[in-house]
C-alpha positions in Angstrom: 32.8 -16.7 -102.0 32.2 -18.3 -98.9 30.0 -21.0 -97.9 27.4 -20.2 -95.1 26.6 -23.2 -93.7 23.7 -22.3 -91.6 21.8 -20.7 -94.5 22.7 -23.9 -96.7 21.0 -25.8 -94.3 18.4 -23.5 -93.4 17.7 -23.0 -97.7 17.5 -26.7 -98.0 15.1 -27.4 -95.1 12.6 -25.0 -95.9 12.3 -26.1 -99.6 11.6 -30.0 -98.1 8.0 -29.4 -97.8 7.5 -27.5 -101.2 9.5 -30.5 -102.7 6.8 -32.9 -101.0 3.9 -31.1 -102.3 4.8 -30.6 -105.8 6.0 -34.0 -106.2 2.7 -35.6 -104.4 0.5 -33.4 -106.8 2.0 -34.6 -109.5 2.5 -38.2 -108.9 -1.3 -38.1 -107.7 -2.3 -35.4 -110.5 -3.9 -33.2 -107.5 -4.1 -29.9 -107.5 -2.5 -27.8 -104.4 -5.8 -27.0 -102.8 -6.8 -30.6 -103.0 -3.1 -31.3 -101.4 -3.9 -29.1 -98.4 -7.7 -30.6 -98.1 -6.6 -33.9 -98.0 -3.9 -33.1 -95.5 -6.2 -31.9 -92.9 -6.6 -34.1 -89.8 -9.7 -35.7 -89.8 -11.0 -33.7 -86.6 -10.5 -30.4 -88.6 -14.0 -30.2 -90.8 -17.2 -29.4 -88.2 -19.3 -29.7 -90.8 -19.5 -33.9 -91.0 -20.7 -33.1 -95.2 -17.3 -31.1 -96.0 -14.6 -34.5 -94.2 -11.8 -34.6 -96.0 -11.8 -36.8 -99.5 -10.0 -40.5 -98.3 -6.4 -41.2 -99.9 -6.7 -44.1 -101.7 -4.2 -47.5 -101.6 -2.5 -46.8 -104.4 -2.2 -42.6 -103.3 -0.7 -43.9 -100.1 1.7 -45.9 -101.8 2.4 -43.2 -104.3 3.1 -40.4 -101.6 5.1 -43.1 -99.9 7.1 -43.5 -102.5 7.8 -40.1 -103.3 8.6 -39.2 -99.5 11.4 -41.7 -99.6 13.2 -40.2 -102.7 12.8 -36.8 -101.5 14.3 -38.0 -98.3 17.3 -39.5 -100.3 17.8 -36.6 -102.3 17.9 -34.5 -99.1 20.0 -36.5 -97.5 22.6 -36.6 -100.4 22.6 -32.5 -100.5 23.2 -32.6 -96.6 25.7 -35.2 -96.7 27.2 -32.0 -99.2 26.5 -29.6 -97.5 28.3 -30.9 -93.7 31.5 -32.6 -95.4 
């Protein structure tokens, strides 16, 4: 069958942020509603009692961490995907 190169890329793009999340929950042992809370901008919340829990040092590092491998993995499937 065919390759369809737009909908390769398009399939692998789209799951980049599901990667992200899943991998930042677990490294950080959040759950997915405490991912989107934290991720918030800090102007988001009216109410100054509900601000956004702070990402510690060490959760910054972490997500770092796991950004960069999920940016080498993508790059090695589109580095497939355009030969």
């Amino acid at each position: 069958m065919p390759k369809n190169l737009l909908n390769d890329l398009q399939k692998l793009l789209a799951s980049a942020p599901v990667l992200l999340r899943d991998r930042i929950c677990k490294e950080c042992d959040w759950s997915v509603s405490t991912y989107y809370r934290k991720s918030k901008p800090l102007g988001y919340f009216k109410n100054k009692s509900s601000l956004p829990a702070s990402i510690s040092n060490a959760e910054k590092e972490m997500i770092k961490r796991a950004a960069k491998e999920i940016k080498d993995a993508l790059n090695r499937d589109l580095d497939k995907i355009l030969k």
